[in-house]
DOVEXTOR-538989 format. One record per residue (C-alpha): residue in three letters; x, y negated, z negated. Coordinates in Angstrom, 3 decimals, always signed. Example, Ala and Ser with C-alpha at 12.3 -4.5 7.8 and 13.67 -1.06 7.14 Angstrom:
 resn       px       py       pz
  ALA  +12.300   +4.500   -7.800
  SER  +13.670   +1.060   -7.140
END
This chain:
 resn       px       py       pz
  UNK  -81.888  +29.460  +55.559
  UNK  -80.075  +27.564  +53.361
  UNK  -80.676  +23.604  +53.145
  UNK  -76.964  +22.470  +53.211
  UNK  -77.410  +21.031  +49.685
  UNK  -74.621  +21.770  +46.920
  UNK  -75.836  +22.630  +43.371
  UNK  -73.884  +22.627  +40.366
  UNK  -75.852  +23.655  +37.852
  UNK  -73.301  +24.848  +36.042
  UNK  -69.796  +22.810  +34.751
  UNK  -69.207  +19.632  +32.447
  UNK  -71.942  +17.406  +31.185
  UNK  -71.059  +13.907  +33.234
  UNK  -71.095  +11.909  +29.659
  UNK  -68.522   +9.251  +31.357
  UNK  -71.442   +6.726  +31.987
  UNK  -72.379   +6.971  +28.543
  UNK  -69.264   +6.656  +26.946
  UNK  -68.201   +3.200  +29.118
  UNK  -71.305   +1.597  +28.024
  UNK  -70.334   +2.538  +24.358
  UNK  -67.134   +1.247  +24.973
  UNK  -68.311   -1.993  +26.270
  UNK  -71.172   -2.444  +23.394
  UNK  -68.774   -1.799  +20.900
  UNK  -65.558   -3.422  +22.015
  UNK  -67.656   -6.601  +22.158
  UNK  -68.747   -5.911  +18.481
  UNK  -65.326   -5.632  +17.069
  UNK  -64.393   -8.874  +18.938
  UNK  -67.793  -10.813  +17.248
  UNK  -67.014   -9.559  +14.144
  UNK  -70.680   -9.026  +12.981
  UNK  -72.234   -6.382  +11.176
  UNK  -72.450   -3.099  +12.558
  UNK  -76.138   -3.106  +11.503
  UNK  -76.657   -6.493  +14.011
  UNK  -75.139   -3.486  +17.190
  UNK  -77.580   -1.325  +16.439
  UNK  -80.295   -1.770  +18.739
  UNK  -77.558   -2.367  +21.296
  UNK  -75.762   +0.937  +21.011
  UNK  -79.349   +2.771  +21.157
  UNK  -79.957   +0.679  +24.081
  UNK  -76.977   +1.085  +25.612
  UNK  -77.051   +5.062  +25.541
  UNK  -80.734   +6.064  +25.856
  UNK  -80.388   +3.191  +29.419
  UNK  -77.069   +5.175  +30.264
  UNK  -78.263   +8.838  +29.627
  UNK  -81.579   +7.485  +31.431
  UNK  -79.427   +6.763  +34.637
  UNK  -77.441   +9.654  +35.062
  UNK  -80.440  +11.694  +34.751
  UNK  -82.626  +10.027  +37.277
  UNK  -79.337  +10.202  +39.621
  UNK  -78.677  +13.552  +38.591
  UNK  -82.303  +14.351  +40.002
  UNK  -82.061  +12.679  +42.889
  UNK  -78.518  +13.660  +44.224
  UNK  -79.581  +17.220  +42.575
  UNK  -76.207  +17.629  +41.562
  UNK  -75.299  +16.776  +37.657
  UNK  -71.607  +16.026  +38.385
  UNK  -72.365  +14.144  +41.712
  UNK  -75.034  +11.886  +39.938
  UNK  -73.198  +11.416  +36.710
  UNK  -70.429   +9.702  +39.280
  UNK  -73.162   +7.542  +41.152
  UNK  -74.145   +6.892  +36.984
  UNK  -70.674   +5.445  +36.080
  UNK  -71.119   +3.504  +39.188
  UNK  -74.193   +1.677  +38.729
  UNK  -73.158   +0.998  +35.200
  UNK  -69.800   -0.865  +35.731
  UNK  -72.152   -2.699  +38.333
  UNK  -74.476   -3.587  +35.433
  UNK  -71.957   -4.575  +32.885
  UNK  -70.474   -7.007  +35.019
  UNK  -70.911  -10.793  +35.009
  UNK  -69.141  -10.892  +38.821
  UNK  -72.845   -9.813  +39.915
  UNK  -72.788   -9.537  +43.742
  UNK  -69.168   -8.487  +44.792
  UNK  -69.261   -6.414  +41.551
  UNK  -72.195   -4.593  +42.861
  UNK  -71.039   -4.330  +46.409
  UNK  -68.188   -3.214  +45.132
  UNK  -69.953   -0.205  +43.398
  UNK  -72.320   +0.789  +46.232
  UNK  -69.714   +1.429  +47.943
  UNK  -68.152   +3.398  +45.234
  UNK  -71.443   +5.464  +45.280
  UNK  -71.699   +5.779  +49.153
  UNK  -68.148   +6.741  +48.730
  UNK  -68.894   +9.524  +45.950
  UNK  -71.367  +11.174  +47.472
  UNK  -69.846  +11.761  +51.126
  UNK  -67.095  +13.392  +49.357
  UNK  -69.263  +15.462  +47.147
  UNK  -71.185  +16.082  +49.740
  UNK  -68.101  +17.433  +52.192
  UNK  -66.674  +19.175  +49.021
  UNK  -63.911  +16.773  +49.395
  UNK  -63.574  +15.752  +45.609
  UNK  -63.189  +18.225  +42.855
  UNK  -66.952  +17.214  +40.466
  UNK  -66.118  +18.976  +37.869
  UNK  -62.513  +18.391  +37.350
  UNK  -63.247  +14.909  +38.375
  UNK  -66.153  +14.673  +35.648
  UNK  -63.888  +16.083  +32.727
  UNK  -61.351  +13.679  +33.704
  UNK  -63.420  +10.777  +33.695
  UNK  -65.077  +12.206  +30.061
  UNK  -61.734  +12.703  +28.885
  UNK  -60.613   +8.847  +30.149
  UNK  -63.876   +7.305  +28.534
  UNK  -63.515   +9.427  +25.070
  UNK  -59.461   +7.852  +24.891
  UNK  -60.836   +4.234  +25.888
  UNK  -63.400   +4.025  +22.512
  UNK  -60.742   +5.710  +20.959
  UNK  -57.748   +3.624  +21.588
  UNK  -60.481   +0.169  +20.869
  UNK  -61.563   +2.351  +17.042
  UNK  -57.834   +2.395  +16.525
  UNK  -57.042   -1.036  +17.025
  UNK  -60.081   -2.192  +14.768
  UNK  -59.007   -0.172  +12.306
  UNK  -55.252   -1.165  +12.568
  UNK  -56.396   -4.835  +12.186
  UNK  -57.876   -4.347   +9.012
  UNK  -61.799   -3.419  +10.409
  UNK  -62.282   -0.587   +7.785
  UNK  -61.832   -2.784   +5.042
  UNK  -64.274   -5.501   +6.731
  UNK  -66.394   -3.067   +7.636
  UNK  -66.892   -1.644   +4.059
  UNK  -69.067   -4.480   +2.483
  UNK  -71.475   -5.195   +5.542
  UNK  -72.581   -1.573   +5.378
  UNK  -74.926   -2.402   +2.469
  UNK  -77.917   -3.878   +4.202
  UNK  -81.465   -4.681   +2.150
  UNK  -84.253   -2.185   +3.043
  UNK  -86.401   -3.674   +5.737
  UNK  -89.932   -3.862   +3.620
  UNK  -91.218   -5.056   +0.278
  UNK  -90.848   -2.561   -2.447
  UNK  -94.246   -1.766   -3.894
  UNK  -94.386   -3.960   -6.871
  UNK  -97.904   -5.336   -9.178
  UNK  -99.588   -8.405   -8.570
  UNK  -99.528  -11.127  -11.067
  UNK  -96.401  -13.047  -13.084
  UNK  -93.369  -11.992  -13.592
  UNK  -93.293  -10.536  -17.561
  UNK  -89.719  -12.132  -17.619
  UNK  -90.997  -15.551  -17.500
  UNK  -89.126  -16.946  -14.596
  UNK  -90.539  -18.151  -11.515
  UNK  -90.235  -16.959   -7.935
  UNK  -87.869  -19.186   -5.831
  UNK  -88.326  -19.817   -2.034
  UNK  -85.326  -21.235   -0.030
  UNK  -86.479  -22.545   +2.961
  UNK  -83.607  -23.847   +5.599
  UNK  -83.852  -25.941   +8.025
  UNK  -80.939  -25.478  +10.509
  UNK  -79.566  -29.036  +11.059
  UNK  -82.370  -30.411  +10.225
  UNK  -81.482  -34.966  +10.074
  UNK  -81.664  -36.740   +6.738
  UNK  -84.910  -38.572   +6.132
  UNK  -83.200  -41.924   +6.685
  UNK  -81.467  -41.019  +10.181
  UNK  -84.752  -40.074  +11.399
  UNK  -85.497  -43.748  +11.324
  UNK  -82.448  -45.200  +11.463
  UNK  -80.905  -43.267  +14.304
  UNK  -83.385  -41.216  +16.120
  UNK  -86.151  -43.640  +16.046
  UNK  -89.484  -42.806  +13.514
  UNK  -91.303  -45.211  +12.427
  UNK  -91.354  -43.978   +8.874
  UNK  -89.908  -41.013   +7.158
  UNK  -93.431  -38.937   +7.542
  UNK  -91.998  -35.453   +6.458
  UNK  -91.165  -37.047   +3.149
  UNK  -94.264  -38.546   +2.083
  UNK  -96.129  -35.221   +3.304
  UNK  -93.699  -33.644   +0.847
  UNK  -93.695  -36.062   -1.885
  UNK  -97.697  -35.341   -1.532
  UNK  -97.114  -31.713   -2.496
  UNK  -95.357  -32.141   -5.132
  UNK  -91.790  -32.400   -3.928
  UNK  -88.869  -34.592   -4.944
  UNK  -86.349  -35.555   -2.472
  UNK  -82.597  -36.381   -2.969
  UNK  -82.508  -38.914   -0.587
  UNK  -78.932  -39.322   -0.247
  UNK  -77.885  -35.446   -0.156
  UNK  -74.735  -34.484   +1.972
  UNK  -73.576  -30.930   +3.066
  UNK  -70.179  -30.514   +2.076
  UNK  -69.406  -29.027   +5.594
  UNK  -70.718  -29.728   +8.993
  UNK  -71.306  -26.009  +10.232
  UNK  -73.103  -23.321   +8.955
  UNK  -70.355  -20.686   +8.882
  UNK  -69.151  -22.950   +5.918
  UNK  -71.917  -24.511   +4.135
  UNK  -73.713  -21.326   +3.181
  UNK  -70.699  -19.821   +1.761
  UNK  -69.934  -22.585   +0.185
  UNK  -73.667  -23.204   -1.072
  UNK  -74.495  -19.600   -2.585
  UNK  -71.046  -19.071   -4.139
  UNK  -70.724  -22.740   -5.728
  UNK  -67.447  -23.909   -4.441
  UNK  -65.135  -25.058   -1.719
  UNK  -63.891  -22.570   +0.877
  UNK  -60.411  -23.967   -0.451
  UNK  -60.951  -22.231   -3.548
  UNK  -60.503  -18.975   -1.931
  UNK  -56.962  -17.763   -1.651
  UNK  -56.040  -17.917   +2.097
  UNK  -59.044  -18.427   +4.005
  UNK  -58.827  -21.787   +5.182
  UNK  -55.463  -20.410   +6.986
  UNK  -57.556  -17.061   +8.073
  UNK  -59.964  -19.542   +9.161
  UNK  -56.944  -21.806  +11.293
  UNK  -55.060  -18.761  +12.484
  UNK  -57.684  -16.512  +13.299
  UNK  -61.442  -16.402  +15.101
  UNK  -62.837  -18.020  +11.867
  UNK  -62.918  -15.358   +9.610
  UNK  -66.429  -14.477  +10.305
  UNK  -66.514  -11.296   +8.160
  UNK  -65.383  -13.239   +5.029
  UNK  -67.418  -15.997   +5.056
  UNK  -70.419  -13.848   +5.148
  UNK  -69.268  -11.582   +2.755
  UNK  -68.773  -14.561   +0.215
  UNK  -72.202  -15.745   +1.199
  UNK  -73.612  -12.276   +0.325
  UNK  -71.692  -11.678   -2.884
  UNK  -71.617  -15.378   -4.233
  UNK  -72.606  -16.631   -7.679
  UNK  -76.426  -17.323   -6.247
  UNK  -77.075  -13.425   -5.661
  UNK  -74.852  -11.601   -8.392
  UNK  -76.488  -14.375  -11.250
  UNK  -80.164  -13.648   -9.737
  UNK  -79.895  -10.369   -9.372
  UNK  -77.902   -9.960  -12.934
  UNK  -81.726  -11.719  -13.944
  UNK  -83.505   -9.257  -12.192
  UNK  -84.667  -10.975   -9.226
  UNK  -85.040   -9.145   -5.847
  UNK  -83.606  -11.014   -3.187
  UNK  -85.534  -11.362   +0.592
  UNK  -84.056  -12.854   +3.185
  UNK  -85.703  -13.730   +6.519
  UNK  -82.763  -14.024   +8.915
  UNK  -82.347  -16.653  +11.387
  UNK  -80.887  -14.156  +14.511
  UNK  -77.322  -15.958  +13.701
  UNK  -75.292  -12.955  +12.967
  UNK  -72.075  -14.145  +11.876
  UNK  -73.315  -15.412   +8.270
  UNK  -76.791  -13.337   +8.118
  UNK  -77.545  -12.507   +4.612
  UNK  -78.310   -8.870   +5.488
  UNK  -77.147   -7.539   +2.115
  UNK  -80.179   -9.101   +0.151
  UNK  -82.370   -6.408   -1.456
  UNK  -84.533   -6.727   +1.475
  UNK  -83.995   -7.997   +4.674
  UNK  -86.094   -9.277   +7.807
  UNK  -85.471   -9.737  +11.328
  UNK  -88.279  -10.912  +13.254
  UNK  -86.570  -11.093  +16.180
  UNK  -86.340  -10.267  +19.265
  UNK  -82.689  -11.224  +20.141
  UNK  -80.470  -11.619  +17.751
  UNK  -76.771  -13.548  +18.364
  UNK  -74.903  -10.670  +19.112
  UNK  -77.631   -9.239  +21.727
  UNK  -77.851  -12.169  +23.295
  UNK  -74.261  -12.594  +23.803
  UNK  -74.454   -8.994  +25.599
  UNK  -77.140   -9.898  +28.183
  UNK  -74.944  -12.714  +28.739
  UNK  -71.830  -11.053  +29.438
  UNK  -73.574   -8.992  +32.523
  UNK  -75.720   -8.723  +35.170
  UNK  -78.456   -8.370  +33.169
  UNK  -78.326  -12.210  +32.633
  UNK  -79.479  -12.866  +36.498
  UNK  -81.947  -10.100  +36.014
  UNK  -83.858  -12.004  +33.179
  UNK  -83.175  -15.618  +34.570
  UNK  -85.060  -13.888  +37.771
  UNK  -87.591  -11.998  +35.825
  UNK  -88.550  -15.077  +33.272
  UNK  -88.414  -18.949  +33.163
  UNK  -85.556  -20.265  +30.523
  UNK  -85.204  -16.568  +29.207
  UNK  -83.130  -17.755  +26.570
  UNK  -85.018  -20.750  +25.539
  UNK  -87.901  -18.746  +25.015
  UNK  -85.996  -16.261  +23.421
  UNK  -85.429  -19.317  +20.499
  UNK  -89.024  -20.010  +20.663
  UNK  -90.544  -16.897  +19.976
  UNK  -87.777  -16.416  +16.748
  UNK  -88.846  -20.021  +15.758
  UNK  -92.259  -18.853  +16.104
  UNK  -91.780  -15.643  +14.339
  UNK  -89.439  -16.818  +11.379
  UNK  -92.267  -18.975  +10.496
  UNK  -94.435  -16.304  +10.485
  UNK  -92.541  -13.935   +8.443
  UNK  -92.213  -16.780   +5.715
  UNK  -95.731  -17.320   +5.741
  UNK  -96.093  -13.409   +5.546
  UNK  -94.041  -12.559   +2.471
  UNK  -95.817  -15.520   +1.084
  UNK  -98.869  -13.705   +1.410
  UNK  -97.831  -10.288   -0.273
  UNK  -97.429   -8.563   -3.014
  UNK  -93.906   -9.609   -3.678
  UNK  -91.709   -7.777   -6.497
  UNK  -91.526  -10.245   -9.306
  UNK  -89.181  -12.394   -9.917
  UNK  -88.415  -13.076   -6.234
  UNK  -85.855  -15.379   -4.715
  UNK  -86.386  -15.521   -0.957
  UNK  -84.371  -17.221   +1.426
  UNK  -85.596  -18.061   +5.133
  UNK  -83.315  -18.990   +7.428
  UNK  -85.068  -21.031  +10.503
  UNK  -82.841  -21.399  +13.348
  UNK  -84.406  -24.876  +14.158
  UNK  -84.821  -28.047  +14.767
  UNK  -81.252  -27.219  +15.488
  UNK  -80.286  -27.859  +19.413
  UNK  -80.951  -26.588  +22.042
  UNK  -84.055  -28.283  +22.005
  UNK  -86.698  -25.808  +23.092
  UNK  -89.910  -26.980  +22.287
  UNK  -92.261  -30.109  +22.175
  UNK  -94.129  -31.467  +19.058
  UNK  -96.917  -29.560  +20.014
  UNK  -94.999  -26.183  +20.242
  UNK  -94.996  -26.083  +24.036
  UNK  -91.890  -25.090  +25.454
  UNK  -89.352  -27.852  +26.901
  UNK  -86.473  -26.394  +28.966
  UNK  -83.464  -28.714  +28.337
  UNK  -80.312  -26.411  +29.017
  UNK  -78.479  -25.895  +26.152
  UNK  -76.922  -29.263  +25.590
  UNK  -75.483  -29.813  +22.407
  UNK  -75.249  -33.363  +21.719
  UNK  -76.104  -36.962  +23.919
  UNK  -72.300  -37.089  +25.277
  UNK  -73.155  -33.864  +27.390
  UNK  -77.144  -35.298  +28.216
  UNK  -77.726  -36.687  +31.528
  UNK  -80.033  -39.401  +29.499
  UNK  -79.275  -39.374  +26.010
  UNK  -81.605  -42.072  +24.804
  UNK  -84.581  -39.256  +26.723
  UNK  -82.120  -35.862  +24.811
  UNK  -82.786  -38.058  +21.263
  UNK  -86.415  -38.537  +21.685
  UNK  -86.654  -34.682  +22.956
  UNK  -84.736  -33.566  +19.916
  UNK  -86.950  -35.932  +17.329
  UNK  -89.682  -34.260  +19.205
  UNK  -88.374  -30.860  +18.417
  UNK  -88.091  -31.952  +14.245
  UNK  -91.720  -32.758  +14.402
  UNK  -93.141  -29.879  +15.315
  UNK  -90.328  -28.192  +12.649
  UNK  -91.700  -30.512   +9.888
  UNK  -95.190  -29.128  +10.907
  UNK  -94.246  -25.309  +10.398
  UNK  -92.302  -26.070   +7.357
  UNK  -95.535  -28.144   +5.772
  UNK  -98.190  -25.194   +6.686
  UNK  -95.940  -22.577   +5.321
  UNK  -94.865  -24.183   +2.218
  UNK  -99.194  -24.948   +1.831
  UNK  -99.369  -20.833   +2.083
  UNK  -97.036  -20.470   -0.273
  UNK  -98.927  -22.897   -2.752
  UNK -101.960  -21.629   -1.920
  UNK -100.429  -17.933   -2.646
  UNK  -98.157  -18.178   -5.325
  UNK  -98.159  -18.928   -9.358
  UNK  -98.294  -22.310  -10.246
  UNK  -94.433  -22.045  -11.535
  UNK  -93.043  -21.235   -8.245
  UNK  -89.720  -23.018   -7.737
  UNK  -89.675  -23.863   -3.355
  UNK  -86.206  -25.782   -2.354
  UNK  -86.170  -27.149   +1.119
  UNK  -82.933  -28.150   +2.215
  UNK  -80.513  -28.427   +5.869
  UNK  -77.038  -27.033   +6.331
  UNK  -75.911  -30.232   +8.128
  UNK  -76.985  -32.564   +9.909
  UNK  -78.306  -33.373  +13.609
  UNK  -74.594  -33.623  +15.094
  UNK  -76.063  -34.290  +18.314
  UNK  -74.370  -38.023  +17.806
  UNK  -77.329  -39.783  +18.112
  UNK  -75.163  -43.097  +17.944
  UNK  -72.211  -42.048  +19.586
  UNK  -69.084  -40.842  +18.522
  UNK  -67.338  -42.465  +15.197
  UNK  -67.818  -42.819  +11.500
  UNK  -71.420  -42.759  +12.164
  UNK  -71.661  -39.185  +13.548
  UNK  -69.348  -37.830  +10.528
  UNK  -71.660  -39.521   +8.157
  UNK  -74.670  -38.404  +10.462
  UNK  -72.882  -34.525  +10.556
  UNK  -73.199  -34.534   +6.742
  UNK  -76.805  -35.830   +6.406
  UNK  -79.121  -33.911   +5.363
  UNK  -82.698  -33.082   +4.225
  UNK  -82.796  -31.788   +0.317
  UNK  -86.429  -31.521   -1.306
  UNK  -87.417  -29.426   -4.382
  UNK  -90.752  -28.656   -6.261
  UNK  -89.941  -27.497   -9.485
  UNK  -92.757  -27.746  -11.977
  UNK  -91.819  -28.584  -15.262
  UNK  -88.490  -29.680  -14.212
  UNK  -88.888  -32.957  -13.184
  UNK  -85.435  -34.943  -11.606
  UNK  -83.381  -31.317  -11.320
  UNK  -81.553  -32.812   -8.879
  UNK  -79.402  -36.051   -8.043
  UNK  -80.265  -38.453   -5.673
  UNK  -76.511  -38.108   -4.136
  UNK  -76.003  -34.438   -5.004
  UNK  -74.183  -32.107   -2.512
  UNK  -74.907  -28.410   -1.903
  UNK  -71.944  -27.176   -3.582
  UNK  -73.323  -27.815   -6.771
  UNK  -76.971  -27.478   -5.403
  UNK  -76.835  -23.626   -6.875
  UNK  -75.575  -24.500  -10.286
  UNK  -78.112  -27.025  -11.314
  UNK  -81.057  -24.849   -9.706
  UNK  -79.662  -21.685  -11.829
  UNK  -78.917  -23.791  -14.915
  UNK  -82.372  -25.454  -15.190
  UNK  -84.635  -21.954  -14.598
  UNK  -81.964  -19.455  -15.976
  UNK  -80.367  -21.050  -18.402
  UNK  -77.030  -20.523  -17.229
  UNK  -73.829  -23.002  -17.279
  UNK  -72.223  -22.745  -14.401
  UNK  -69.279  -24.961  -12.989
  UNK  -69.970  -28.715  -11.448
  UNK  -67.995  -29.625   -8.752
  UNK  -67.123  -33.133   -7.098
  UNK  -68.972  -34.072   -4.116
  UNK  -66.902  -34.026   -1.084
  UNK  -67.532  -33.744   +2.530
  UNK  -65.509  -32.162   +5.125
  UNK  -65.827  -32.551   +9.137
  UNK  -64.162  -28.599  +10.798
  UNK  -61.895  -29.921  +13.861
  UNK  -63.150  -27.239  +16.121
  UNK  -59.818  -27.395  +18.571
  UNK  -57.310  -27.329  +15.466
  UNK  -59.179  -25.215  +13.251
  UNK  -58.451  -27.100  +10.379
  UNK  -61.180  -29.036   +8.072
  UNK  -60.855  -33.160   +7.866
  UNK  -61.506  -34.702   +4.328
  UNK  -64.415  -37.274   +5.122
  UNK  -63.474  -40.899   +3.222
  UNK  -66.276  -42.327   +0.829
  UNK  -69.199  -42.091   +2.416
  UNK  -69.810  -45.769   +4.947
  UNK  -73.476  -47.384   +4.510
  UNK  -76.050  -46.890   +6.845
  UNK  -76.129  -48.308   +9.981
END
């Protein structure tokens, strides 16, 4: 006695559900314009959830072809954003699939080589048009990526002489004087705690742009994005020219003349994909989601699935890489690092959203980016000065691990991209000058006033370099330059206006 059941044991593997979620992982990733290396975990993801799927449906159903069609089903439900008719939508599909498999109606394995064949043309077709738009030839340069651990390397000095450097940055992190002025300290606390350890602060230092896409660029390769043949017109006519403004921020002058001096490079990346400095000898990402991955969830029904399964998911998904950048700094502090080093930590913070308390504790604000969008700005301000305190605190206990760990010589530079932007007094002249405020601090033993009071990070690179290498390299002026984010186009900011 048979049990009615249809087995197919035999025929085409049902690799469709596979191949659409490739398809969707990676067509986002040519749009974003990241590094491949940043899709990673998103791909693997992507196929081991897929093949996972099918398999379990293939079990159930116990037909391969039959479940591999009740796969593809659930997984255009999954990658959708349109979450409840989307999913109605294919339950019924599924329902559908198996009454006909079931009554022999529909062809499985024709069916299943057909919808292989459709899914292998659809990445195809999207490789094609990367590669037509010039993708090989981005590609190329971001498939160098620094090995993800120390190299084994003695303990002691370096026998060249020169000291290790620590960047430490501060994502939009307010000039000392704004903190009072605009945001409403009492006194600039950070900078006596830093003037205590030996710091000196240039306390009128400007960014010479107001986003990070074009200040580190800028910053590491010692000159103006106008410099560069093109790009400000790559930038205008196209999404921002991603790939090339990290790949200048990788290859500029701050890399090739510290690495032409034998340093090895470590950089402690922020989860901001689209100007990581991956290509550094070695490279950390402490995680968990990085810009790219988080964009992803976003895109699908996974989003309602982790807004149901956790509290702010993406809030805390800031706070535990705040948490954990910190904690990687303080870590490669604490090694055995290859000397010379230059490291460079990127901390995603106190940038907005505003996340957490002074304490640490988590504050759930939405992701509002400035007081024009906060139901009560004067309450978003004091949240957001709130958020720069507990900051200042990381930044102060892992710059005392680093004293307490490295040789007396080490150089540590402590510095923002830009400022607050969050327009703590309103729209104007105020919040360009504000936008181009920021926090610069060095301790450089045996260099004492290395840098200008007034000196902008353009030129922040050549008198570091020139003071502990010996090297000449290039002054430029000091300008400032607002990006017009509708336009594209980058606004020339007059001589700077006094403080408020």
């Amino acid at each position: 006695m048979t049990s009615g059941r249809v087995h197919r044991p035999h025929g085409p593997l049902p690799i469709h559900p596979t191949l659409l979620a490739l398809a969707w992982v990676i067509d986002a990733w040519v749009a974003a314009g990241v590094s491949p290396y940043a899709a990673v975990r998103a791909i693997g993801l992507a196929v081991i959830l897929s093949v996972t799927l099918t398999v379990v449906t293939a079990l159930t159903m116990r037909d391969l072809q039959l479940g591999g069609l009740v796969a593809l089903s659930l997984v255009i439900g999954v990658l959708s954003q349109q979450v409840l008719a989307v999913w109605i939508m294919s339950v019924a599909l599924g329902v559908v699939l198996v009454a006909l498999g079931r009554r022999r109606d529909l062809p499985l394995a024709a069916t299943t080589r057909g919808l292989n064949l459709i899914g292998t043309s659809v990445i195809i077709v999207i490789a094609a048009g990367w590669a037509v738009g010039g993708g090989v030839g981005r590609l190329a340069p971001d498939m160098r990526q620094g090995r993800p651990d120390l190299p084994t390397a003695p303990a002691g000095a370096s026998a060249s002489g020169l000291p290790d450097i620590f960047f430490i940055q501060l994502d939009g992190h307010p000039r000392g004087d704004w903190m009072v002025t605009a945001f409403g300290a009492p006194t600039d606390a950070f900078a006596g705690e830093l003037r205590r350890r030996g710091f000196e602060i240039s306390a009128r230092a400007r960014s010479n742009y107001d986003e990070t896409m074009f200040t580190l660029p800028s910053m590491l390769g010692a000159t103006y994005l106008s410099a560069v043949p093109g790009l400000e017109a790559r930038i205008r006519d196209g999404p921002y020219a991603e790939a090339e403004l990290r790949r200048l921020a990788n290859n500029g002058i701050a890399f090739t003349e510290l690495g032409a001096h034998g340093y090895t490079s470590i950089a402690i990346g922020s989860g901001w994909e689209f100007i990581a400095l991956r290509q550094a000898d070695v490279y950390f990402d402490p995680g968990p989601l990085n810009e790219f991955e988080t964009s992803l969830v976003q895109r699908s029904a996974l989003e309602s699935a982790a807004e149901a399964a956790v509290t702010d998911p993406w809030g805390e998904a800031l706070r535990v890489r705040l948490r954990l950048t910190f904690d990687e700094l303080s870590g490669v502090a604490t090694s055995s690092l290859p000397h010379p080093a230059f490291v460079y930590a990127h901390v995603p913070a106190p940038h907005t959203p505003v996340v957490v308390d002074a304490g640490g504790g988590a504050v759930d604000t939405g992701f509002v980016p400035d007081t024009s969008k906060a139901p009560d700005a004067a309450r978003f301000v004091a949240q957001y000065r709130a958020q720069v305190e507990y900051v200042d605190g990381r930044a102060l206990d892992a710059i005392d691990t680093i004293l307490a760990s490295a040789a007396p010589s080490t150089v540590i530079v402590l510095f923002s991209d830009h400022g607050s932007r969050i327009q703590p007094l309103g729209e104007g002249p105020m919040d360009d000058l504000e936008r181009t405020s920021i926090l610069l601090a060095i301790r450089a033993p045996g260099h004492p006033g290395l840098l200008r009071d007034d000196i902008s990070l353009v030129n922040l690179m050549p008198a570091v370099l020139d003071a502990l290498l010996g090297t000449a390299l290039e002054e430029q002026p000091d300008r400032s330059y607002v990006f017009d984010v509708k336009s594209h186009t980058f606004r020339l900011l007059a001589p700077a206006p006094s403080m408020p």
